[in-house]
BAMI-876363 format. One line per 3 residues: number of its first residue (from 1); for each residue x, y, z of N, C-alpha, C, O. Coordinates in steps of 0.2 Angstrom, whole numbers. Example, Ala and Ser with C-alpha at 12.3 -4.5 7.8 and 13.67 -1.06 7.14 Angstrom:
! residues 2
1) 66 -28 39 62 -22 39 66 -16 39 71 -17 42  64 -11 35 68 -5 36 64 0 39 67 6 40
***
This chain:
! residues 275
1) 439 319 598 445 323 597 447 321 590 448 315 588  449 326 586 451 325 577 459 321 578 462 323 583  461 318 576 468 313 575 471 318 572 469 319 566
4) 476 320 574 482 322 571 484 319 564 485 313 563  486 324 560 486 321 553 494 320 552 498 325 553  494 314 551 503 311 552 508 312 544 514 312 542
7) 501 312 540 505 313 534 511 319 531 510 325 531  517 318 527 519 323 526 519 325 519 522 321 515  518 331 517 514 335 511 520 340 510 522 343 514
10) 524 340 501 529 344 500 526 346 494 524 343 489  525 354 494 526 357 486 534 360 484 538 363 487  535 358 479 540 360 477 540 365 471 539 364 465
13) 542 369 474 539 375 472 548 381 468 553 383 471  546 380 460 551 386 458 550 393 456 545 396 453  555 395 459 550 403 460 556 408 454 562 407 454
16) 552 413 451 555 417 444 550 413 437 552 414 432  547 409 438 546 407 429 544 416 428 541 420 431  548 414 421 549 421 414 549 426 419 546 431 421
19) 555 423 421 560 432 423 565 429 419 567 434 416  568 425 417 574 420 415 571 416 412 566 413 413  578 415 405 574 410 401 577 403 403 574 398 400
22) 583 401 407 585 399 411 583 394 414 583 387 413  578 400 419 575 396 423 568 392 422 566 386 423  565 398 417 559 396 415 558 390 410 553 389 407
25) 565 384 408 568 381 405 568 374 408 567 368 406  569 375 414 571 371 418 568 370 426 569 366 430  562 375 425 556 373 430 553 368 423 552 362 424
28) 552 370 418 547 368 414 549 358 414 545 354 414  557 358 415 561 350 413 561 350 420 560 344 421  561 352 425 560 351 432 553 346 434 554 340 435
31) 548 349 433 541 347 432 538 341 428 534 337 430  543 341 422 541 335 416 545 330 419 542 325 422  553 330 421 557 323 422 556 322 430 555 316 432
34) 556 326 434 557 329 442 553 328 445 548 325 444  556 333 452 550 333 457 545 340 458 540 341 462  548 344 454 545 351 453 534 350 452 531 347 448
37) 533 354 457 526 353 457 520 357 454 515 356 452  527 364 456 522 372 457 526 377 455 532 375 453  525 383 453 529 388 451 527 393 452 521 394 451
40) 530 398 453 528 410 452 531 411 447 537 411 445  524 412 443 527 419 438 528 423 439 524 425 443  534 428 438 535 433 440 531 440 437 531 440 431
43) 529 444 441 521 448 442 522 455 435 518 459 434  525 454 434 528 458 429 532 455 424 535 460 422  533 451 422 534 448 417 531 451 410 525 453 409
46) 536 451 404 535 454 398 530 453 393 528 457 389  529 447 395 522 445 389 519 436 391 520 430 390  513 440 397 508 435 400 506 431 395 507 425 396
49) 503 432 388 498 428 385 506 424 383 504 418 381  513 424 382 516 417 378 517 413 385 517 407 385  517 417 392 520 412 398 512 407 399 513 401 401
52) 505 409 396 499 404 398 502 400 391 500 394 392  504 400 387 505 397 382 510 390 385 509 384 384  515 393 387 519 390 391 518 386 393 519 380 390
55) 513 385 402 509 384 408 505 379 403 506 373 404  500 383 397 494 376 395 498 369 396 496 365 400  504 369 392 508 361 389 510 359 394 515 356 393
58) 507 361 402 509 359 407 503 357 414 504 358 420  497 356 412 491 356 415 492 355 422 489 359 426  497 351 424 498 348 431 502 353 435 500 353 441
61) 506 356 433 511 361 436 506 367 440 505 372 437  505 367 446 502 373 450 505 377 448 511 377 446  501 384 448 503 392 446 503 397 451 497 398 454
64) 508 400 453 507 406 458 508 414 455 506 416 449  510 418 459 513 427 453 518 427 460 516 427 466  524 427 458 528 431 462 530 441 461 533 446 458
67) 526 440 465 525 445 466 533 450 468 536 449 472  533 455 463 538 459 463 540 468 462 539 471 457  543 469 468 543 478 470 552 479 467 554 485 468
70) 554 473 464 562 476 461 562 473 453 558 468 450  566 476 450 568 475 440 560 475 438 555 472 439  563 480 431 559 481 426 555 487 429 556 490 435
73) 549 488 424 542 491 427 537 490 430 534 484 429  533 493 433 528 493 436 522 490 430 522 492 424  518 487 433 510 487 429 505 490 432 500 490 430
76) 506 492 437 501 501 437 503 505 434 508 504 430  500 510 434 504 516 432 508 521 435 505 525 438  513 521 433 520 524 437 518 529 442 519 529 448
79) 513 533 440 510 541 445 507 536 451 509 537 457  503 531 448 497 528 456 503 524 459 502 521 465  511 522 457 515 520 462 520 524 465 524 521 469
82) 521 528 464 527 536 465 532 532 470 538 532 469  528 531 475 533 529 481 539 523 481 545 523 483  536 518 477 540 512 473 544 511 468 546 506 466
85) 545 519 465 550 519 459 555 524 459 554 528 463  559 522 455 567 529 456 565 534 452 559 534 452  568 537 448 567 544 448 566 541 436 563 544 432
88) 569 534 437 568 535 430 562 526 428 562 521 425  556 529 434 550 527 433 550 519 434 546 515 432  557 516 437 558 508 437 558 506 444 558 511 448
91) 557 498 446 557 498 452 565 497 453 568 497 448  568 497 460 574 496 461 578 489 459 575 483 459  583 490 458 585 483 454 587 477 460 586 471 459
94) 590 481 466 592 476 471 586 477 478 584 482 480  586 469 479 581 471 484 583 472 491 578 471 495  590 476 494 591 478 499 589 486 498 588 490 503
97) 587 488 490 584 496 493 577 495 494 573 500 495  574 489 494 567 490 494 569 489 503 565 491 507  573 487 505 573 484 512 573 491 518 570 493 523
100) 580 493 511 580 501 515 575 505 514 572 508 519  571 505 507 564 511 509 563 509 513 559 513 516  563 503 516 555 501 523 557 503 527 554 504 532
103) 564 504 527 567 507 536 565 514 537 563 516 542  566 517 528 563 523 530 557 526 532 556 532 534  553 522 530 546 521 530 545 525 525 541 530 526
106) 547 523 518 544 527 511 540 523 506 536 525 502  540 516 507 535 514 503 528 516 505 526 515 511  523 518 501 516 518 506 513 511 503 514 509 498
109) 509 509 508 505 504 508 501 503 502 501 499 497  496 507 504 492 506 499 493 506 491 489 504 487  500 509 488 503 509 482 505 504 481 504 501 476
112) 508 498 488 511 494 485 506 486 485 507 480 485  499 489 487 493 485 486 492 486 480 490 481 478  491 492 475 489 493 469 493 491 466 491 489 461
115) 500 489 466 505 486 461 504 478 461 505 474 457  503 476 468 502 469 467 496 467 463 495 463 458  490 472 466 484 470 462 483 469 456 478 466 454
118) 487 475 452 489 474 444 492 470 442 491 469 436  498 466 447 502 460 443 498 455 445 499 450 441  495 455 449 489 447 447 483 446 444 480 441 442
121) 481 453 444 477 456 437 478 454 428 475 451 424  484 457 430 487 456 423 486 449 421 484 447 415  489 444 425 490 437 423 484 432 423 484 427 420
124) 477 435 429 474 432 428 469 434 422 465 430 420  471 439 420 465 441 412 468 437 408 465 434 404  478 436 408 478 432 403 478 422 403 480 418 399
127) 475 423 409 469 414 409 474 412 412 476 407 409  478 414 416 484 410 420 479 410 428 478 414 432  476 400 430 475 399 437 477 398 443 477 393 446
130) 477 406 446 484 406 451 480 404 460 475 406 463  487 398 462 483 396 469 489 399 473 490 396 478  493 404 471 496 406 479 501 411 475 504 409 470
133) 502 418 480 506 422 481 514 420 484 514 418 490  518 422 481 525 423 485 527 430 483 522 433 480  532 433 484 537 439 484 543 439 482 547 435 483
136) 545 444 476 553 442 476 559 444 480 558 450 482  564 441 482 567 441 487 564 442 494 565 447 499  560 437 494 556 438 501 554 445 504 554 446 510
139) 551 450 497 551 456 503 545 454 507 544 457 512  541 450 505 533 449 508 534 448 516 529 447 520  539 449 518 541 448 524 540 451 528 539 449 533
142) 541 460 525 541 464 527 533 466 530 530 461 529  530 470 534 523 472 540 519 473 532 514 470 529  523 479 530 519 483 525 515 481 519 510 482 516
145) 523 475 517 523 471 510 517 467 513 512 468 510  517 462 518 513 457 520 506 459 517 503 457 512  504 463 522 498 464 521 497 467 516 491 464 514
148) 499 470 512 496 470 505 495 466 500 491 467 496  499 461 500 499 453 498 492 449 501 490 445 497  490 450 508 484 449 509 478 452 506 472 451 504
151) 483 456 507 474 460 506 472 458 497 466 457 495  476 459 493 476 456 485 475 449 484 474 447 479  475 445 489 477 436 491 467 438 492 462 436 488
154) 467 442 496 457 441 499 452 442 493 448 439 491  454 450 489 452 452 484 451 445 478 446 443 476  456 443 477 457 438 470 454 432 473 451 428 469
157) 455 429 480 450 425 481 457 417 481 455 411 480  463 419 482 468 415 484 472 413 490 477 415 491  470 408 492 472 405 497 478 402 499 479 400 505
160) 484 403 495 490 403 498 493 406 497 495 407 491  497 408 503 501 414 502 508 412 507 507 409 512  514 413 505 519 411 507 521 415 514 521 422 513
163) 522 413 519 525 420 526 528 416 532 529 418 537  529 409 529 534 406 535 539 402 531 539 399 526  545 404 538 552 401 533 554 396 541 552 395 547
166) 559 393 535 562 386 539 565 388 545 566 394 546  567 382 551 570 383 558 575 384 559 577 384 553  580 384 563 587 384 560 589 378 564 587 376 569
169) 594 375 560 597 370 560 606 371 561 609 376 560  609 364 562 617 364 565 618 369 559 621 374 560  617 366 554 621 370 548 622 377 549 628 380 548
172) 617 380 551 616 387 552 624 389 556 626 395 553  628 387 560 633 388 563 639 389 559 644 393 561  639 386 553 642 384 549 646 391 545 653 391 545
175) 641 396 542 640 400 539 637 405 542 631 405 543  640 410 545 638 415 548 631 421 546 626 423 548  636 422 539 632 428 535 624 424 532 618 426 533
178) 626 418 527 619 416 526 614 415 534 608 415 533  616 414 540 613 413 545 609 416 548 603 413 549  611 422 548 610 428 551 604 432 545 599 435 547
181) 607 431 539 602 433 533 596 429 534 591 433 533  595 422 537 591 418 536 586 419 543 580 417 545  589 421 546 587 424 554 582 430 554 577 430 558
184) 584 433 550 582 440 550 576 440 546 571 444 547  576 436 541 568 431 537 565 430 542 560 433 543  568 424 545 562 422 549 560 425 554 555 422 556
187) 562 431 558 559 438 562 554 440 558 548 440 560  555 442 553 551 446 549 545 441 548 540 442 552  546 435 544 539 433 544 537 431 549 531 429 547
190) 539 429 557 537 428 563 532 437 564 526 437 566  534 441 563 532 449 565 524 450 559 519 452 560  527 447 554 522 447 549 514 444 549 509 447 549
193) 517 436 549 510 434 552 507 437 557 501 438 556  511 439 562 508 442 569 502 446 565 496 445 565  504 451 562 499 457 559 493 455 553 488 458 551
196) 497 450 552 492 448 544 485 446 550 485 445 556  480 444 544 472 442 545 471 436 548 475 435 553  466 432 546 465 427 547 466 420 540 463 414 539
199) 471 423 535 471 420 529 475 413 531 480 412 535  472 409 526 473 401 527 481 404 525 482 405 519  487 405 528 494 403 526 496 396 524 495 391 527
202) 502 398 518 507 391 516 509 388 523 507 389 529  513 382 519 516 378 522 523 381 526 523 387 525  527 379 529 535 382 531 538 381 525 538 376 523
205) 540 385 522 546 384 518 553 382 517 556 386 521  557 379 514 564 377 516 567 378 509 565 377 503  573 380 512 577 383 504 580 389 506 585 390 503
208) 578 392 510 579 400 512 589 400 511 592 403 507  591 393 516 596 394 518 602 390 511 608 392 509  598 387 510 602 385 506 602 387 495 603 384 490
211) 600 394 498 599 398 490 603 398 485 608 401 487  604 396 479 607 395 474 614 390 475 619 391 472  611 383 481 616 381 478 613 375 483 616 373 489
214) 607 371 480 604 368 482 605 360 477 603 358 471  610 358 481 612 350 478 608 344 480 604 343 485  609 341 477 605 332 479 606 330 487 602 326 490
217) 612 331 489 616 332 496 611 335 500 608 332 504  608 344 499 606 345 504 599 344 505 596 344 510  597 344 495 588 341 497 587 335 500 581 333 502
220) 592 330 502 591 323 504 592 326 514 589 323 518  598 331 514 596 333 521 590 336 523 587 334 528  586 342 518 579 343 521 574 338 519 572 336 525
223) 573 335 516 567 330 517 567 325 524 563 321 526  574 327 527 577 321 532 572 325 537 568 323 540  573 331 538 571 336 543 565 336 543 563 337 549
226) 559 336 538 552 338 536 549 331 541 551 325 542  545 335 545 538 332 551 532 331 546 532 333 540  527 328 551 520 330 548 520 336 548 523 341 550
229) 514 334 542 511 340 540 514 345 534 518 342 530  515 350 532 512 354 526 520 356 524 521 360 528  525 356 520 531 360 519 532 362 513 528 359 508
232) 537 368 509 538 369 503 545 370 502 548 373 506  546 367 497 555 367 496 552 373 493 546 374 492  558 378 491 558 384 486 567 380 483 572 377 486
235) 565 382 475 570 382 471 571 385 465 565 387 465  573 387 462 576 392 455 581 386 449 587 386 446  578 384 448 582 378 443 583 379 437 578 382 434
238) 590 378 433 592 383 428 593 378 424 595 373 426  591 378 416 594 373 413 600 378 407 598 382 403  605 377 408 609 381 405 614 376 401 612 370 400
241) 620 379 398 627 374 399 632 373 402 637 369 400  631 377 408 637 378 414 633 373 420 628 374 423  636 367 420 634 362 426 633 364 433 630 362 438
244) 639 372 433 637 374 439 628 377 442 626 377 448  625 380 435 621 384 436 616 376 435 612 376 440  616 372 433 611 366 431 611 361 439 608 356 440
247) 616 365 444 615 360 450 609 359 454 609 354 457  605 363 454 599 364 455 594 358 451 591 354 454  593 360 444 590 356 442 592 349 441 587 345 440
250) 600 346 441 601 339 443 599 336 450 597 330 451  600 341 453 597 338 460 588 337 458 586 332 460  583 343 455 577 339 457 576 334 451 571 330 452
253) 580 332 447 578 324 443 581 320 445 583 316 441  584 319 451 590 314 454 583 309 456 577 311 457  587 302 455 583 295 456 582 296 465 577 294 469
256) 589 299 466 591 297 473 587 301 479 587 301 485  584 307 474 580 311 477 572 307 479 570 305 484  570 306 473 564 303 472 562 298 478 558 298 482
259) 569 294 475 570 286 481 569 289 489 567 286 494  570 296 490 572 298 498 564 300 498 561 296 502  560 303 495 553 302 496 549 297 496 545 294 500
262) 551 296 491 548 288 493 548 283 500 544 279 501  554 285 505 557 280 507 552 284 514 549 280 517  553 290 515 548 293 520 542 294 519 539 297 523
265) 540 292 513 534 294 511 529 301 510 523 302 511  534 303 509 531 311 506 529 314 501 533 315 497  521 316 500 517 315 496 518 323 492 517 328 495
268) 520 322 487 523 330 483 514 330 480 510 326 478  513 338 480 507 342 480 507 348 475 512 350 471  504 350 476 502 359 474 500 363 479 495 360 482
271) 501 367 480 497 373 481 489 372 484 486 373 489  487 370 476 478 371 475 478 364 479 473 362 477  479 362 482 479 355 484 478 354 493 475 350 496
274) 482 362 495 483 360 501 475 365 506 474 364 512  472 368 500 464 370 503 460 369 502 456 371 505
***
């Protein structure tokens, strides 16, 4: 019988590089001083060849596409996505309307397989080597989104794909509305996997709950929580000059952070690592 693998595996994964110049700032100083491992381009992003330019000065940093059905434009073309765009050829800016198209049942699938398939198209011609799919604002959650994130994950030949969120914890009591928000994730990606393939999925992810306002306090409580086996922080770390918006990024260069991996032994990764 195979032994159980006792080890525990963390990507820390920033998701948005160049949507924001921000962020895309301070994944980059995340990764060089920190514990930043991995990162999503976002799938539409302005200009692929300066973000591989970026990515080169950074060999080590894992590359994904966040993939995304809100802000900006499409990189299909607007006619082959009709169902995904407002009247003035954009995707929606907030992602509670992509939530509601789905209630209505108006996105069609297979459009929004050709939009993914373009935005990892896009980045893979511009020599960007991507090892895993996420979603912005988690719609990949949704039956529809899933599988087309699959089915574009099988075609490209991508092995990880983001579709489990974290468990709930005391905290969760705390805070009602983030609760309930973070509940209603994890239905979805519980309902999700059910339907998707046979694809090697990520690891559990954690972060959901504690989204933009991820301090040294609470990554020292998740890494407390992390079992064997496979986990992914998700983070958005900003370097700016407002200390409030840089909380994120003081936390992933915290010594104290480092010291708490260390102390449990948790081996920070990528992505391309964990297949």
């Amino acid at each position: 019988m195979k032994t159980p693998d006792l080890a525990i595996r963390l990507v820390v994964n920033a998701d948005g590089f160049a949507g924001d110049n921000a962020i895309t700032r301070g994944t980059l100083r995340a990764h060089r001083e920190g514990i930043v491992t991995s990162t999503s381009v976002i799938g539409n992003c302005a200009d692929p060849s300066a973000v591989r330019a970026e990515l080169a000065a950074v060999p080590a940093l894992g590359v994904g596409v966040h993939l995304t059905l809100t802000g900006g434009v499409p990189v299909a073309q607007p006619s082959a996505v009709r169902s995904l765009l407002g009247p003035d050829e954009r995707f929606p800016s907030e992602a509670r309307d992509v939530f509601l198209s789905w209630a209505k049942a108006a996105p069609q699938g297979d459009e929004i397989e050709r939009e993914f398939d373009a935005q990892v198209a896009r980045l893979r011609d511009a020599g960007l080597a991507i090892d895993h799919l996420s979603t912005c604002h988690h719609v990949g959650f949704l039956p529809v989104v899933g599988r087309a994130v699959e089915a574009v994950a099988r075609r490209h030949g991508i092995a990880g794909v983001r579709t489990a969120v974290e468990r709930p914890t005391l905290a969760w009591f705390t805070e009602v509305r983030r609760s309930l928000t973070t509940a209603a994730l994890s239905s979805l990606a519980w309902l999700n996997r059910r339907q998707m393939g046979i694809l090697r999925h990520g690891p559990t992810s954690w972060g959901y709950f504690e989204q933009e306002r991820l301090d040294e306090i609470r990554i020292m409580e998740i890494l407390g929580r992390l079992g064997p086996g496979i986990h992914e922080l998700i983070c958005a770390p900003r370097e700016s000059g407002d200390p409030v918006e840089c909380r994120e990024l003081t936390a992933l260069l915290s010594p104290r952070v480092r010291d708490g991996l260390a102390r449990r032994g948790i081996a920070l990764c990528r992505w391309a690592d964990l297949f």
